[in-house]
C-alpha positions as CSV (number, residue, x, y, z in Angstrom):
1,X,41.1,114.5,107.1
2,X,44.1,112.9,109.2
3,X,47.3,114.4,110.0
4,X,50.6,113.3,109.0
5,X,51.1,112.1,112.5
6,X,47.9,109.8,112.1
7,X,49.5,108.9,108.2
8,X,52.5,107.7,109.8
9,X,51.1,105.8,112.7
10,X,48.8,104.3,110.4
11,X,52.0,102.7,108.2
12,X,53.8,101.7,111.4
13,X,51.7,99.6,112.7
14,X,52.2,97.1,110.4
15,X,56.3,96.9,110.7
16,X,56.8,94.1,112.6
17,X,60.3,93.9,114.7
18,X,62.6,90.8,114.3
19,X,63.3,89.6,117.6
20,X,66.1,87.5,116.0
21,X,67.4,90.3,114.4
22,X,67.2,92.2,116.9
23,X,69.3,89.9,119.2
24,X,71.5,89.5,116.7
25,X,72.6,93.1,116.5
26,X,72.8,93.8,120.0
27,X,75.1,90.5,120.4
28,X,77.2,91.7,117.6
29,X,77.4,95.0,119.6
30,X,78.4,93.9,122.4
31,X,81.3,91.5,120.8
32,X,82.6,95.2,119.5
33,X,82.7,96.1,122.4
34,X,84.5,93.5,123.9
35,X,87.2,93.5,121.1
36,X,87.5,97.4,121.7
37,X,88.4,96.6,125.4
38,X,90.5,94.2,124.4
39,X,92.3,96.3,122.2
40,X,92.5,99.0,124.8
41,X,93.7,96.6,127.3
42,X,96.3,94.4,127.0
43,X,95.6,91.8,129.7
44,X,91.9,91.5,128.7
45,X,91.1,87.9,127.6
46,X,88.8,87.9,125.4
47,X,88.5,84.3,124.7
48,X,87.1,84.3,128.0
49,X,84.9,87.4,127.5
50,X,83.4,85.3,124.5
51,X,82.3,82.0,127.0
52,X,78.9,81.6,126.9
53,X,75.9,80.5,124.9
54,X,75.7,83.4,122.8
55,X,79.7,83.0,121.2
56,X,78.9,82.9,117.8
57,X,77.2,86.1,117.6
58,X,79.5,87.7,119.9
59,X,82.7,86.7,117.9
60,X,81.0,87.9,115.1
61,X,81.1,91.8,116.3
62,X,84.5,91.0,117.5
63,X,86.0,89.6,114.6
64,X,84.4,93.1,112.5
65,X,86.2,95.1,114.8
66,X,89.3,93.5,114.7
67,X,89.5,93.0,110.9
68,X,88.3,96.9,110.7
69,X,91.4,97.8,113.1
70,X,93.7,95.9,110.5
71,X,94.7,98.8,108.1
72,X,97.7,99.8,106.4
73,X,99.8,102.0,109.2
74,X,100.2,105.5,107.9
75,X,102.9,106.1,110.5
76,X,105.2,103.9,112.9
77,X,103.4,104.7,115.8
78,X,100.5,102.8,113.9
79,X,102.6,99.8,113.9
80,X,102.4,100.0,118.0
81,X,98.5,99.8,117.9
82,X,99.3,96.5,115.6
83,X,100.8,94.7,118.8
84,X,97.5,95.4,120.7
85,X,95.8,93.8,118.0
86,X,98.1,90.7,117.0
87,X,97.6,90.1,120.8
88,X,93.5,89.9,121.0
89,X,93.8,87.6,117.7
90,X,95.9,85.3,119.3
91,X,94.0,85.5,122.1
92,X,90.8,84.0,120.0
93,X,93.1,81.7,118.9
94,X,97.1,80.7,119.0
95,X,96.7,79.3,115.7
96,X,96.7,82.6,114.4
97,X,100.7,83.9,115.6
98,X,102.5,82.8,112.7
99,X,100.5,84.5,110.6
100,X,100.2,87.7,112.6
101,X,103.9,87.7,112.9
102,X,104.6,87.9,109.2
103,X,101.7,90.6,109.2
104,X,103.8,92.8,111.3
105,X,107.0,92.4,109.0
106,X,104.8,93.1,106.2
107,X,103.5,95.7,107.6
108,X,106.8,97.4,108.6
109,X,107.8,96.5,105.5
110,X,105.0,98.8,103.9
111,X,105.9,101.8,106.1
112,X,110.0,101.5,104.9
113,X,108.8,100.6,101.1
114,X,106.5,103.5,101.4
115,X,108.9,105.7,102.3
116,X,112.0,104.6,100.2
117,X,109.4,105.1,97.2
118,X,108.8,109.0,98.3
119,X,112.5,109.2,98.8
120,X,113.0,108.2,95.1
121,X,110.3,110.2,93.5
122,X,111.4,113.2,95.4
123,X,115.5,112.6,94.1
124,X,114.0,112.1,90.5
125,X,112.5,115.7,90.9
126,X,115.1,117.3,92.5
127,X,116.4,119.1,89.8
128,X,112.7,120.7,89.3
129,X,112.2,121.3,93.2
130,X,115.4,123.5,92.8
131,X,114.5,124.9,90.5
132,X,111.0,126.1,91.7
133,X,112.8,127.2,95.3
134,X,115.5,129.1,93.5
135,X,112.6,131.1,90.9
136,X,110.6,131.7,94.7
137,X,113.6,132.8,96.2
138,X,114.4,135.3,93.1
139,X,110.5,136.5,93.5
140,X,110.4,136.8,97.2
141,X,113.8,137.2,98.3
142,X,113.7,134.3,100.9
143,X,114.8,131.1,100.9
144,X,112.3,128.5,100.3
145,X,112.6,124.3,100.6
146,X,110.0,123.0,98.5
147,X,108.8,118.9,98.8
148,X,107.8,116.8,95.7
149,X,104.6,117.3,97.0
150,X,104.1,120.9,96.6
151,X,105.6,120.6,92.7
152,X,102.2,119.8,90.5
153,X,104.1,117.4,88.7
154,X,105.7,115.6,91.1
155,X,102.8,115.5,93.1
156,X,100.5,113.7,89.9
157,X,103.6,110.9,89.8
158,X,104.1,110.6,93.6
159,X,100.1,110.2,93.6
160,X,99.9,107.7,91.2
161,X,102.8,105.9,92.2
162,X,101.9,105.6,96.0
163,X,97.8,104.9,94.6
164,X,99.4,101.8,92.9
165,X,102.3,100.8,95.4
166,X,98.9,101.0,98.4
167,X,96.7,98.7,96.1
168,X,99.3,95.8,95.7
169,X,99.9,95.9,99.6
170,X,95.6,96.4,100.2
171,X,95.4,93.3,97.9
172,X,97.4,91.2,99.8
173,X,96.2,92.3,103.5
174,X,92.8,91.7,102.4
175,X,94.1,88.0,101.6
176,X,95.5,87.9,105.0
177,X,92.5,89.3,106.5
178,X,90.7,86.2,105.1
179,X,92.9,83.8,106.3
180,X,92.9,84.9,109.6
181,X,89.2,84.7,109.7
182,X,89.2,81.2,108.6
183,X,91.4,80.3,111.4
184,X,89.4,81.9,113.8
185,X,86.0,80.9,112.6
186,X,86.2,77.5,110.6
């Protein structure tokens, strides 16, 4: 009777390991790397970093890890980490500039539009929010200031509204996303 240990010793003797494969990932590894050094660094030239025989699989890790750093900012702050990145993707290639420079006013543009639409949901409930703060206020005896998105209500619409607003600007940086790989990698 063998052991589980023999069992499975048994089985793994007949994987065989991909040395392609395995080159392949370790290249694409270090290309994330090189991209997260070039996003942490600002003078890091990472067309450089890419020289070599093994470029293609190198840009390939790079180019995930850029693309993956291309969100949607959830704050301004976010839209600082953008500059880092606009300037490792034009480092790959210059072709890309005009393209990242409209990125960055559409991304700015989300974080005002964002905004604005949280400022309007929140005046259309108002008069509930008031309403809500003065009934705590009657309960309690303190004063309360309540958002739209402690109200149930407002909460559902301000949801659904910012669900839909954030899939018409995902739509479009995902387009973007595409172009810029094209440029980079023809």
């Amino acid at each position: 009777m063998k052991s589980r240990l023999e069992l499975a010793l048994e089985r793994s003797n007949d994987i065989q390991l991909d040395g392609a494969v395995l080159k392949e990932e370790r290249y694409e590894t270090e290309g994330r790397k090189l991209a997260a050094k070039a996003l942490a660094k600002g003078d890091f030239n990472l067309k450089e970093a890419l020289a070599g025989p093994e470029q293609a699989l190198l840009l390939k890790g790079v180019l995930k890890t850029l693309m993956a750093n291309l969100i949607l900012p959830n704050k301004q702050e976010d839209l600082a980490a953008f500059i880092a990145l606009k300037a490792a993707f034009i480092n790959l290639n210059t072709q890309t500039e005009p393209l990242l420079t409209q990125l960055e006013s559409f991304l700015a543009d989300y974080l005002a539009n964002r905004h604005q639409l949280t400022v309007q949901i929140e005046a259309h409930f108002r008069p509930l929010i008031e309403q809500k703060e003065q009934e705590i206020e009657r309960k309690t005896g303190m004063k309360v200031k309540l958002s739209a998105d402690k109200i149930p209500e407002a909460q559902k619409v301000l949801n659904e509204q910012l669900a839909t607003f954030e899939q018409n600007y995902l739509a479009e940086l995902k387009r973007a996303k595409e172009v810029l790989a094209n440029i980079i990698n023809p």
